[in-house]
N, C-alpha and C positions, 0 to 999 in steps of 0.2 A: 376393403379387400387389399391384402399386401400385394406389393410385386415378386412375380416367382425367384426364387433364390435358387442360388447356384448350388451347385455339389458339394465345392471346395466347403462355402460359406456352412453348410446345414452339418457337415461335419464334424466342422472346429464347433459349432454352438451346440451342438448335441454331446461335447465329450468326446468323440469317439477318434480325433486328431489333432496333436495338439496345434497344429497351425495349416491354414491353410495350402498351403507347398506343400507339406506332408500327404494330408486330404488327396491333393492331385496325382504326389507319386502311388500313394493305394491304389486311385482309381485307374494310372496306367498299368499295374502291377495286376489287376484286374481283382483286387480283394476287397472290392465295393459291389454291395446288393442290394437291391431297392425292390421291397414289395419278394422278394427274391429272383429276381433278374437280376445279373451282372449288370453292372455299370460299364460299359466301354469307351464313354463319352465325355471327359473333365469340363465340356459345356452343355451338361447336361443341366437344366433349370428344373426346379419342383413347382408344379404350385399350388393354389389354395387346398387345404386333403391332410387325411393321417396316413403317414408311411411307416414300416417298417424297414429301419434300415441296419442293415448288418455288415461287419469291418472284418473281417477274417474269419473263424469257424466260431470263437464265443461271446465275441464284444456286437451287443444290440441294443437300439433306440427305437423306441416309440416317435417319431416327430409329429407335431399336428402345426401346420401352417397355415395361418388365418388369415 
């Protein structure tokens, strides 16, 4: 079982930021949705699960964290 990853982190590896900084200013910008819930929380951790996660209105990932 991994250990839960971060927001920043599941971002930049999904594509959908290209660096983590970036990741962080989304999520303060509040244009991060998990599962569809906003994001408000840059230490927000994921963990084991498939999420849907979504970066503005049309950029989506599937993540599945094992």
């Amino acid at each position: 079982i991994g250990a839960p990853l971060g927001m920043g982190a599941v971002l930049k590896q999904a594509s959908l930021a290209p660096s983590t900084s970036e990741a962080n200013r989304l999520i303060d910008g509040g244009g991060v949705r998990v599962d569809g819930s906003v994001v408000s929380d840059r230490g927000l951790k994921l963990s084991v699960g498939t999420y849907v996660v979504q970066v503005g209105k049309r950029k989506f990932a599937r993540v599945t964290l094992a």
